[in-house]
C-alpha positions in Angstrom: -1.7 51.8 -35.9 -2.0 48.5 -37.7 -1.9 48.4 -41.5 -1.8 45.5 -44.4 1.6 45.8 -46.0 2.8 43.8 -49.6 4.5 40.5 -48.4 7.6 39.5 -50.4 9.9 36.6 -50.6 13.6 36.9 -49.4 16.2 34.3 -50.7 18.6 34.3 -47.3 20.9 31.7 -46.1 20.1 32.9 -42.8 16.9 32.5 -40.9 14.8 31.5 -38.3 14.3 27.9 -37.9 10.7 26.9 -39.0 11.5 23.0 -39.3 8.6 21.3 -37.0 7.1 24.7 -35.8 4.1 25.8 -34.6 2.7 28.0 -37.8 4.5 25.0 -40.2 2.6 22.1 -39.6 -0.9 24.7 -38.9 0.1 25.6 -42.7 0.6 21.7 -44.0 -3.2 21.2 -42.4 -4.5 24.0 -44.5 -4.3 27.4 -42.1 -2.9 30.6 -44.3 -3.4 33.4 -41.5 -1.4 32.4 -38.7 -1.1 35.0 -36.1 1.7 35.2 -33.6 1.2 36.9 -30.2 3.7 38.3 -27.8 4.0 41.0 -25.5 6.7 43.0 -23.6 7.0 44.8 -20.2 5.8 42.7 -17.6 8.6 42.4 -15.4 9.3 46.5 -15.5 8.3 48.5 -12.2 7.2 51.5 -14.6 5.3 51.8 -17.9 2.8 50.2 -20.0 2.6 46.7 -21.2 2.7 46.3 -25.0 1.5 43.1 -26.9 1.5 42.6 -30.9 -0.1 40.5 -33.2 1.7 39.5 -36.8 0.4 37.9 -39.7 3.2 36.9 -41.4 3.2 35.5 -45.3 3.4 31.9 -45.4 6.3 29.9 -46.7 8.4 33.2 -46.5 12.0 33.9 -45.2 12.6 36.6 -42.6 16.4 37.1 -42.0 17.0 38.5 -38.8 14.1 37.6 -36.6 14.0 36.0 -33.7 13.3 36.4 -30.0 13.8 39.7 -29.6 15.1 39.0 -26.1 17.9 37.7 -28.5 18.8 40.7 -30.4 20.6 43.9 -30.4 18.6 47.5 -30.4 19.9 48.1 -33.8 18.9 44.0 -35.3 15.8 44.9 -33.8 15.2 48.1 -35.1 16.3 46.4 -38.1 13.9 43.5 -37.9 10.4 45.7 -36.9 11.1 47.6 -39.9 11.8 44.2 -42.1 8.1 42.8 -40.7 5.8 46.2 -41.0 7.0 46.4 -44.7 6.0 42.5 -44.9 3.8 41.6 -42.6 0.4 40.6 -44.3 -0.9 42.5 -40.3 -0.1 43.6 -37.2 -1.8 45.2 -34.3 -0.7 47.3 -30.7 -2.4 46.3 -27.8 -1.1 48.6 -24.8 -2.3 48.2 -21.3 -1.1 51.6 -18.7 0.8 51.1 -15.3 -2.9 52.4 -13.7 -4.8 49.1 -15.0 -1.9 47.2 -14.3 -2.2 48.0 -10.7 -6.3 47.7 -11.0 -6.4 43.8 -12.6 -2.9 42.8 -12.1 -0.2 41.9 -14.4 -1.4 38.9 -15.8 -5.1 40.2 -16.2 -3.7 43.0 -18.5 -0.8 41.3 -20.4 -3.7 39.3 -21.3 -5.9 41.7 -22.3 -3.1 43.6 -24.2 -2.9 40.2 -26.5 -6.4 40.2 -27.2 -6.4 44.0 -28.0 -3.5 43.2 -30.8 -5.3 40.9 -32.1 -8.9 42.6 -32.3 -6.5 45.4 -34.3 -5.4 42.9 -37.4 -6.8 43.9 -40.4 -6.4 40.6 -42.7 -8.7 37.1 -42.0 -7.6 35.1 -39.5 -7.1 31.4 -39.0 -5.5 30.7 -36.1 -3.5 32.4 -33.1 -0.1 31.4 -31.9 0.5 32.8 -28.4 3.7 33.2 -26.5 3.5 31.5 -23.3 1.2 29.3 -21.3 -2.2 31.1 -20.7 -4.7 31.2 -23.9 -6.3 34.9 -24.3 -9.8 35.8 -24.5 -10.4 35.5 -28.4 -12.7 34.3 -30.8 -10.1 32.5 -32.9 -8.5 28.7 -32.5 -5.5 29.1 -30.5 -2.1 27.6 -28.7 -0.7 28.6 -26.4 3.5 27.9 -26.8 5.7 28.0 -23.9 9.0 29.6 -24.9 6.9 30.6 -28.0 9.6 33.6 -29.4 12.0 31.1 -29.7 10.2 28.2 -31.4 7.4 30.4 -33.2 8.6 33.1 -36.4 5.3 35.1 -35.9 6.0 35.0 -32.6 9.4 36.4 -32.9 8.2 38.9 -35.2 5.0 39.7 -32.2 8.0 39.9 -29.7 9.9 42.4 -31.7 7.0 44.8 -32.2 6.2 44.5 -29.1 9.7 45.0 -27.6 10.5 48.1 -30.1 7.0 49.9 -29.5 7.9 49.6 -25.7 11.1 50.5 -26.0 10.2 53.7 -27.7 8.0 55.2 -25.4 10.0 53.9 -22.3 12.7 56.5 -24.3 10.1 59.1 -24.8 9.0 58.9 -21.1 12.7 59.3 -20.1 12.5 62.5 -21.0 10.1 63.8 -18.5 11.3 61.6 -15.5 15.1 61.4 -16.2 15.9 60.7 -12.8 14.9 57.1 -13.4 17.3 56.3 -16.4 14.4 54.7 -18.2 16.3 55.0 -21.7 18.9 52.7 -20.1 16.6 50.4 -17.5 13.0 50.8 -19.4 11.6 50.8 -16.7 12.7 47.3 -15.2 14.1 47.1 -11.2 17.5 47.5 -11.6 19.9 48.8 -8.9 20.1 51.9 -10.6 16.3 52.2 -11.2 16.1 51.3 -7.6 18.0 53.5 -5.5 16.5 56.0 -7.7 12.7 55.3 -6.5 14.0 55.5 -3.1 16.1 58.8 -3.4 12.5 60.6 -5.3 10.3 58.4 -4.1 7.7 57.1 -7.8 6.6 59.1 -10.4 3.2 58.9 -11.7 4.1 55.7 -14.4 5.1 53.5 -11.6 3.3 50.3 -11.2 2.3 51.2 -7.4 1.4 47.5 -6.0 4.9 46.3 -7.6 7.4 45.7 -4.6 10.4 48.0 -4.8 7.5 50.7 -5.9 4.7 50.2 -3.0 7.3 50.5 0.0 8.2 54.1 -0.7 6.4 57.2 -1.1 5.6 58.9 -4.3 7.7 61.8 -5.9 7.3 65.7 -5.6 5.8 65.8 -9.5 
């Protein structure tokens, strides 16, 4: 659930390159609540979609984030921890494997964006969003190709999103182990695969996905 936390400033050699960013030069015209948008799992073959939204202090240094395509589990872990405690906001937006299949992927990574968003609990100014489609929101917006690279809300977004994924992709292991998703999370690998052939799909399949819709659903 989203929550305010207490922002504070860390003195760090190391961080994420703001010179010339996105949320920089919205702050030099004025713009205090700069949220970041990002979302994880569109590529997987099983599982939800997850998108977050991060209002990040101003002006403050955040050691250790940064696409979290970049990162280690444990920096990661690290980081989402690091940004709940100082994050002025954040908000989950989760769209499930059955709407995926209803509206597409697109439709609900979409729609999982805007959901984050609707969930922050501070004002906000302006939206930074990862990629090249806007999302339907009543807030000024960009959208920022490579945006979790470029972007430090965005990175923080893309961690959230990635972590709060993550997790349930582990949790879901545990009912469908066949499928490795601790180890794949859910994305087509050879492994996750052959698997899907051998049992055929479990109910958290994305069915019109190819390497899914070719076989014939599992004895669950």
């Amino acid at each position: 659930m989203p929550r305010r936390a207490t922002s504070s400033t860390c003195a760090h050699p190391e961080m994420f390159n703001t010179v010339g960013s996105p949320e920089t030069i919205l702050y030099s015209k004025g713009y205090q609540y700069v949220a970041g948008v990002d979302e994880a799992g569109r590529g997987p073959l099983a599982g939800p979609v997850v998108a977050a939204a991060v209002v990040l202090p101003p002006q403050h240094l955040f050691p250790g984030v940064d696409d979290s395509k970049k990162l280690t589990p444990l920096k990661r872990e690290k980081a989402y921890a690091d940004i709940l405690e100082r994050a002025l906001s954040f908000g989950i937006g989760i769209i499930d494997h059955d709407e995926i299949d209803r509206i597409n992927i697109l439709k609900a990574s979409l729609k999982a964006m805007a959901r984050a968003v609707e969930q922050l609990t501070c004002p906000v100014d302006y939206i930074l969003v990862d990629g090249i489609h806007s999302i339907p929101a009543a807030f000024g917006q960009m959208a920022v190709k490579g945006g979790d690279g470029l972007s430090l809300p965005i990175a923080a977004a893309s961690i959230i999103a990635k972590v709060t994924r993550d997790r349930m992709m582990d949790d879901y292991h545990r009912h469908y182990p066949f499928y490795n998703f601790a180890g794949n999370k859910g994305y087509g690998t050879r492994e996750h695969l052959d698997a899907i052939r051998k049992y055929g799909y479990c109910p958290l399949h994305r069915k019109t996905f190819r390497g899914v819709k070719e076989n014939p659903p599992g004895r669950f």
